[in-house]
Backbone as a printed PyTorch tensor [residue, N CA C, xyz], in Angstrom:
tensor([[[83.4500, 93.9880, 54.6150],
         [82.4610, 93.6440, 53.6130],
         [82.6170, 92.1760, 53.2250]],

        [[81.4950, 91.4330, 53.0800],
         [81.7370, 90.2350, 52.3650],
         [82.0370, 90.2030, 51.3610]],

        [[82.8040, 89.7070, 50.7750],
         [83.1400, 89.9670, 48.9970],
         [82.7690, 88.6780, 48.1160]],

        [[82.8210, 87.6980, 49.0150],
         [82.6710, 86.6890, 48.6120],
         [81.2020, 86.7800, 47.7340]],

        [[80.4450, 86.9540, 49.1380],
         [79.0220, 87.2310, 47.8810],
         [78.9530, 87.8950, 46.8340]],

        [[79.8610, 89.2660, 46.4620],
         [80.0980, 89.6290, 45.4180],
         [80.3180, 89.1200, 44.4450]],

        [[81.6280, 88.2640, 44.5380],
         [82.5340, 87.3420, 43.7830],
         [81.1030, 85.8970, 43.3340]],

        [[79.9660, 85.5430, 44.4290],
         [79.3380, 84.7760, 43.7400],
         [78.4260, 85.3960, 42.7530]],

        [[77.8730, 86.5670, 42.6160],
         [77.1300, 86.8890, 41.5770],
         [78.1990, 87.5940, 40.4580]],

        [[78.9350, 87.9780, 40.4670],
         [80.0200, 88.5180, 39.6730],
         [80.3130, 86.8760, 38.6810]],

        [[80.2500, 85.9090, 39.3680],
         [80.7540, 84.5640, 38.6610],
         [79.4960, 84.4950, 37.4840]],

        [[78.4430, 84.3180, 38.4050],
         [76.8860, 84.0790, 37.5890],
         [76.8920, 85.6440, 36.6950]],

        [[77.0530, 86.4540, 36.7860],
         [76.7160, 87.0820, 35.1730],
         [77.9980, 87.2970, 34.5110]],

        [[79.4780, 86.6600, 34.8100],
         [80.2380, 86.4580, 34.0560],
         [79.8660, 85.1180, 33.2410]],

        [[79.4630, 83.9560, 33.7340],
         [79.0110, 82.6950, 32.8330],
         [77.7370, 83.0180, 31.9960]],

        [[77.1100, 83.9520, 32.3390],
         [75.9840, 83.9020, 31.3210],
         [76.1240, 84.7900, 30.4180]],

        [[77.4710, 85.6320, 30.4200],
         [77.6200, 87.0690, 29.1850],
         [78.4280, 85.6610, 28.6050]],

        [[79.7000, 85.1580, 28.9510],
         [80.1370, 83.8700, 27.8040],
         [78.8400, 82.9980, 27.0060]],

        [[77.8650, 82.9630, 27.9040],
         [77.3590, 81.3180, 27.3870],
         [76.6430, 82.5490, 26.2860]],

        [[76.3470, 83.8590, 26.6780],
         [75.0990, 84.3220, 25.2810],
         [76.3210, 84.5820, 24.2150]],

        [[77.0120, 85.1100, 24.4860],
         [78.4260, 85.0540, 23.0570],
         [79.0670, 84.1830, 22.5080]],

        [[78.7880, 82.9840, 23.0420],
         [78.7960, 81.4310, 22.8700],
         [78.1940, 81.6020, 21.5700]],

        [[76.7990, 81.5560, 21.9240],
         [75.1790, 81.4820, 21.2000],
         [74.9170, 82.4080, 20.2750]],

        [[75.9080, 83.5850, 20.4520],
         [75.3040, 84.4420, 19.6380],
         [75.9480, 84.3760, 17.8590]],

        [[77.0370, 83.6850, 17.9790],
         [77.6090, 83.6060, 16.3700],
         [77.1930, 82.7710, 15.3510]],

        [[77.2420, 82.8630, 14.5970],
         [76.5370, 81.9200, 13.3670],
         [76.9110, 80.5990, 13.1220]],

        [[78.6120, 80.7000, 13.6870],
         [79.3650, 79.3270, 13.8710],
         [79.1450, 79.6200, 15.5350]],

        [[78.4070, 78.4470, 16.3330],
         [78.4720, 78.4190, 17.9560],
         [80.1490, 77.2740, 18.0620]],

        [[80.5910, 78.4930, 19.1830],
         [81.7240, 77.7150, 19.6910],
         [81.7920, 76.9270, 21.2080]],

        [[81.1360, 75.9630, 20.9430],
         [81.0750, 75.1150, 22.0260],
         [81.7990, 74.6460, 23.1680]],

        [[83.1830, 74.8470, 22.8940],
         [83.8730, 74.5170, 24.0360],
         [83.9330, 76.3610, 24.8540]],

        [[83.5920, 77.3440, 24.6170],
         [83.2030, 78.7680, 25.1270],
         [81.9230, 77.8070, 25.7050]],

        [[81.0530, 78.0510, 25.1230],
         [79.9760, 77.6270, 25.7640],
         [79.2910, 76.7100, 26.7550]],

        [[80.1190, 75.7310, 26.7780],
         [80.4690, 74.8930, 27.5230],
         [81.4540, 75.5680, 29.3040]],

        [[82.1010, 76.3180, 28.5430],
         [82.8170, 77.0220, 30.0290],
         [82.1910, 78.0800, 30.4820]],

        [[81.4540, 78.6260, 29.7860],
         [80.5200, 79.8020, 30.4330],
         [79.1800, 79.5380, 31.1390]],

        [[78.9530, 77.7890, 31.3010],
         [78.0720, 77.3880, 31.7050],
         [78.7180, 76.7990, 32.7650]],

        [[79.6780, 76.5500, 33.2480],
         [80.5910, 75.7120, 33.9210],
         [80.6700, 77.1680, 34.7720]],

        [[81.0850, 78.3100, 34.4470],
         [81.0400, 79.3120, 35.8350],
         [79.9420, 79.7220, 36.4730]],

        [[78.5730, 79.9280, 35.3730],
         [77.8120, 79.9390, 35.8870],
         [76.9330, 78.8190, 36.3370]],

        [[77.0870, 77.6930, 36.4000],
         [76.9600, 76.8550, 37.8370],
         [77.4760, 76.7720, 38.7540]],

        [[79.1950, 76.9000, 38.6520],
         [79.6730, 77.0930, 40.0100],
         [79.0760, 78.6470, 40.5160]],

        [[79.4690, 79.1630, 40.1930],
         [78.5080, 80.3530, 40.8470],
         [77.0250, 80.5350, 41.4560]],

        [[76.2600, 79.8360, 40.8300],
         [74.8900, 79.2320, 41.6590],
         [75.2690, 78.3770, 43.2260]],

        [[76.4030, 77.0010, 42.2930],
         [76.3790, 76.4360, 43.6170],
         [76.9510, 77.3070, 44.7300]],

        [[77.7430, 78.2340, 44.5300],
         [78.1320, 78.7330, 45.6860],
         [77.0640, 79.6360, 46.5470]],

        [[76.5850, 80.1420, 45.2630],
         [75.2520, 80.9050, 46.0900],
         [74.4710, 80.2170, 47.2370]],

        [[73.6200, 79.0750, 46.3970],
         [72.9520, 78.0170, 47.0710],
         [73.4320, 77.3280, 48.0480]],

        [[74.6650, 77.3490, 48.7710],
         [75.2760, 76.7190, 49.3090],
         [75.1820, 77.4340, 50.5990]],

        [[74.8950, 78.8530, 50.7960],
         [74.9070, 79.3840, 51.8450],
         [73.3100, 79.8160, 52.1570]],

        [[72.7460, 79.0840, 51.5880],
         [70.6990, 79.1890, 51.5000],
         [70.7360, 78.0440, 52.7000]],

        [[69.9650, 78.0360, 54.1100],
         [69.8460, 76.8680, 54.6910],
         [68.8210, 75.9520, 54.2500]],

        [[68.6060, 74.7780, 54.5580],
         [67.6320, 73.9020, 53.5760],
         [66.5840, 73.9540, 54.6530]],

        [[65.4130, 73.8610, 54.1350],
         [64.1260, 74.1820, 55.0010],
         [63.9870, 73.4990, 56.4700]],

        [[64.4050, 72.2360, 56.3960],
         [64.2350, 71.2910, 57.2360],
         [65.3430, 71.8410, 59.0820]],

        [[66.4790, 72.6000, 58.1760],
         [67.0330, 73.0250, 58.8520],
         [66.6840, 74.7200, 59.4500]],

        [[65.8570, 74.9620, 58.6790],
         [65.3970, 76.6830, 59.3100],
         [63.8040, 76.2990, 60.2120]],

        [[63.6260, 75.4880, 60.1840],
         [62.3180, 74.7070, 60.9960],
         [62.8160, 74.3340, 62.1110]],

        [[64.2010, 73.2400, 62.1790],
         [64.4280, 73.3590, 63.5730],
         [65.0490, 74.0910, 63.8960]],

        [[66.1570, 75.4550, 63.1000],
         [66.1000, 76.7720, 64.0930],
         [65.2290, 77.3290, 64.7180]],

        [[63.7160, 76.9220, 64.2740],
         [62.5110, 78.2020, 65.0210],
         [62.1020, 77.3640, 65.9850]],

        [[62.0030, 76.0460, 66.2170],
         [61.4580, 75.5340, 66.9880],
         [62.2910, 75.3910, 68.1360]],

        [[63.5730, 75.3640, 68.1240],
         [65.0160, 76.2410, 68.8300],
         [64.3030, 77.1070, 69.9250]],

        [[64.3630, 78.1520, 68.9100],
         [63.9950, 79.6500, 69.1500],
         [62.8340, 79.5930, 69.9860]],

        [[62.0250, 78.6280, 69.8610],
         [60.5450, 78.9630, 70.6070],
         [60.4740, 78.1050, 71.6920]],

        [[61.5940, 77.4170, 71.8280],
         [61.7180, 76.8510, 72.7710],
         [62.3790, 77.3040, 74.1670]],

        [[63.6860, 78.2240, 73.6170],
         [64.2930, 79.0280, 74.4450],
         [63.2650, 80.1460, 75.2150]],

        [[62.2290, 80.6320, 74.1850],
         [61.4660, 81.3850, 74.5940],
         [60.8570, 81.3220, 75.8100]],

        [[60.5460, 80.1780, 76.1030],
         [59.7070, 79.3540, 77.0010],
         [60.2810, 79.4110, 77.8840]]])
């Protein structure tokens, strides 16, 4: 199993249950909030990181349609 992908969305709704309990007290504690936004970006970036960028899934197909040939 990949776990990793687990471990990246497991990151992203661990930073966003901190950042809303951050937000949610009457006194906001900012340095919480501040780190619960800090996992959940690293957790995006890791996500996003394994998304290929368009430019690069364009010349996989044109690859592909070439081999075809």
């Amino acid at each position: 199993m990949n776990y990793s992908k687990y471990l990246n969305y497991l990151l992203i709704v661990i930073g966003c249950i901190i950042a809303i309990y951050a937000q949610a007290g009457e006194k906001q504690d900012v340095v919480i909030l501040i780190l619960g936004i800090i996992i959940l970006m690293f957790g995006l970036f890791r996500v996003s990181s394994g998304i290929p960028s368009k430019k690069d899934r364009e010349k996989n197909q044109d690859l592909n349609q070439e081999d075809d040939v």
